[in-house]
C-alpha positions as CSV (number, residue, x, y, z in Angstrom):
1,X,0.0,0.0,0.0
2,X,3.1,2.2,0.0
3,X,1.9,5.9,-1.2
4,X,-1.3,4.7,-1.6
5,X,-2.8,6.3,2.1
6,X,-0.9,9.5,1.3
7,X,-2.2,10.0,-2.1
8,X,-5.6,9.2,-1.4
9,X,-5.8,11.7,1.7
10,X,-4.2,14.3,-0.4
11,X,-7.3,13.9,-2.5
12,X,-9.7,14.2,0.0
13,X,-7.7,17.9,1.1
14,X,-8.4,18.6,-2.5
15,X,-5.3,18.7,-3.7
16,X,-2.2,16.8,-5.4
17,X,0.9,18.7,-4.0
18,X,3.6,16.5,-2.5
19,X,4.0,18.4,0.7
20,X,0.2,18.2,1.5
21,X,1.0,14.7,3.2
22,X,3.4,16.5,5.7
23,X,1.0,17.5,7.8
24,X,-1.4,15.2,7.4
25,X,1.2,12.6,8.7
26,X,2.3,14.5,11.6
27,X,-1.6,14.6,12.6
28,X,-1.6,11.0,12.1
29,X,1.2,11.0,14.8
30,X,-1.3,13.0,17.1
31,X,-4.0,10.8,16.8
32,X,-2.3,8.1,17.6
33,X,-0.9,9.8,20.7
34,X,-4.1,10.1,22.2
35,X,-4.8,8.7,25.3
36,X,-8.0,7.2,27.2
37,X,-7.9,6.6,30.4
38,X,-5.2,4.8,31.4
39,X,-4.3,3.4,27.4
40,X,-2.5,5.1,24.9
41,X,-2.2,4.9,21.5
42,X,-3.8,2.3,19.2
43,X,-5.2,1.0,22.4
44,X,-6.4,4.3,23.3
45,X,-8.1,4.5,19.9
46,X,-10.0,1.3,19.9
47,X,-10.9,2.3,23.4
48,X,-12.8,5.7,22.0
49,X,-14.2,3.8,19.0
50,X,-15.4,1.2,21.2
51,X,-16.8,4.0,23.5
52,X,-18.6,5.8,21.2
53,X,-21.0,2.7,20.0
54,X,-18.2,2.3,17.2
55,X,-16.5,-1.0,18.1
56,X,-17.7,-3.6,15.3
57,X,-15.7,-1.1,12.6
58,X,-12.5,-1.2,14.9
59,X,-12.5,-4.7,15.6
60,X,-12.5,-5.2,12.1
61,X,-9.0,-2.8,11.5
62,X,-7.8,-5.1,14.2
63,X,-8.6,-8.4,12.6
64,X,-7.0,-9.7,10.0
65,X,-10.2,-9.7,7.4
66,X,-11.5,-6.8,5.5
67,X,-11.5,-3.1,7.1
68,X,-15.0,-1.7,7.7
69,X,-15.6,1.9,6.9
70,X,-16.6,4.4,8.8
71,X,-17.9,8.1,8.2
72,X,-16.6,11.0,9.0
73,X,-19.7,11.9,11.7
74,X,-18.6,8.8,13.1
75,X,-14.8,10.0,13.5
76,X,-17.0,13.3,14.9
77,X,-18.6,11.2,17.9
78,X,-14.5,9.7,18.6
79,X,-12.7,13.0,18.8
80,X,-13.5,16.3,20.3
81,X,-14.3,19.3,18.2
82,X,-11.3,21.2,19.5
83,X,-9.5,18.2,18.4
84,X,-10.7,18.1,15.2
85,X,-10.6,21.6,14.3
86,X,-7.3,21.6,15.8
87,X,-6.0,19.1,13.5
88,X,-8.0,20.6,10.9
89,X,-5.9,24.0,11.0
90,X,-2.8,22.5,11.2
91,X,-3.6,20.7,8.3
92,X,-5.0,24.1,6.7
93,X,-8.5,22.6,5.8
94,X,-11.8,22.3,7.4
95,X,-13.2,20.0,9.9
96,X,-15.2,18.4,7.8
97,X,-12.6,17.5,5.8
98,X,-10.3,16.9,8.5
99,X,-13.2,14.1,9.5
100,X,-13.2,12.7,6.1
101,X,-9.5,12.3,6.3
102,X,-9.4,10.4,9.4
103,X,-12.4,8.2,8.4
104,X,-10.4,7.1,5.4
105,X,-6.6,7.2,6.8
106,X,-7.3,5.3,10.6
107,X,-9.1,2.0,9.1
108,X,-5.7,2.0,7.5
109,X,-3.3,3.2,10.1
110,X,-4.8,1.0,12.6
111,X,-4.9,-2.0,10.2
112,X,-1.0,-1.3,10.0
113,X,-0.7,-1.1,13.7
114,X,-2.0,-4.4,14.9
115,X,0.0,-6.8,12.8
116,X,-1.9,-10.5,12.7
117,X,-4.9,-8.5,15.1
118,X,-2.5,-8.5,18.0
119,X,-3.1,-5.1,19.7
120,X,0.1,-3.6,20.7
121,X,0.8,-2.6,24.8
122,X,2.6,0.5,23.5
123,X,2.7,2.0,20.3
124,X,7.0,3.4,19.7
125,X,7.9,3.6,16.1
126,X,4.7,5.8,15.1
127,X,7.1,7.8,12.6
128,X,8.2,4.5,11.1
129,X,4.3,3.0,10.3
130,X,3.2,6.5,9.2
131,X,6.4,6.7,7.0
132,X,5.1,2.9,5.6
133,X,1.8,3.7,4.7
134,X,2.7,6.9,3.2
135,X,5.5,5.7,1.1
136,X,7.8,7.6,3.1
137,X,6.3,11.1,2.5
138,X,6.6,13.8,5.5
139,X,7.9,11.6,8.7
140,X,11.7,12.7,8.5
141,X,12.6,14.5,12.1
C-alpha cells in the first residue's frame, strides 16, 4: 500500500501537492498519541471507538479480514471538536474534511498497527508506520 494512504488523503484535502502529506502525517502521529484513560495509542483508539458505539468497525482494523468503513460523523462522535478543528488548521483545511481524512486514513493506520490482530501494549515507532503507509512522505525529524 506504499503511497497509496498518502495520495488518497491528499485527495480528499483537494489537492495533489507532494507536501500536503506532511502535515497530514504529523496529525496522524497526534492521533495516535491520544490517550483514554489509562491506554495510549492504538489501544487508546479502539478504546474511544469502542466507547462511542463504534467497536464492530475497529475490531475489524484489528482483525486480519477486510476493514469496515466508517464516516466522517462517526470520526466526529470519537474526537472532540477542539481536536478536530485543531487538527484541521494545522492541516490548513476544514473540519469536515479533516473528519473525512481520518475516516479514510485510521481504518488504515490501525490495520498497520495491529499486525496478525495483536493489539500492541505500546505503540513506539509511530514515525516508522506512518512513513510505511505513506511511502515515506513527510515523517523525517
Amino acid at each position: 500500500m506504499s503511497g497509496f494512504l498518502g495520495q488518497m488523503l491528499q485527495g480528499v484535502l483537494g489537492g495533489g501537492q507532494q507536501g500536503q502529506a506532511s502535515p497530514i502525517a504529523g496529525i496522524l502521529q497526534q492521533v495516535l498519541s491520544v490517550k483514554d484513560g489509562d491506554k495510549q495509542g492504538v489501544a487508546a483508539i479502539i478504546s474511544k471507538f469502542q466507547s462511542a458505539g463504534l467497536g464492530q468497525p475497529v475490531q475489524s482494523w484489528v482483525g486480519t479480514g477486510q476493514n469496515a468503513p466508517v464516516s466522517g460523523n462517526q470520526v466526529g462522535q470519537v474526537f472532540s471538536q477542539n481536536q478536530i478543528e485543531g487538527w484541521a488548521q494545522q492541516a490548513g483545511t476544514t473540519p469536515d474534511a479533516m473528519r473525512d481524512v481520518l475516516a479514510q486514513a485510521l481504518p488504515h493506520v490501525i490495520d498497520h498497527a495491529t499486525p496478525g490482530g495483536q493489539v500492541p501494549a505500546q505503540t513506539t515507532d509511530l514515525s516508522g508506520l506512518i512513513g510505511r503507509l505513506f511511502g515515506g512522505a513527510g515523517t523525517t525529524r
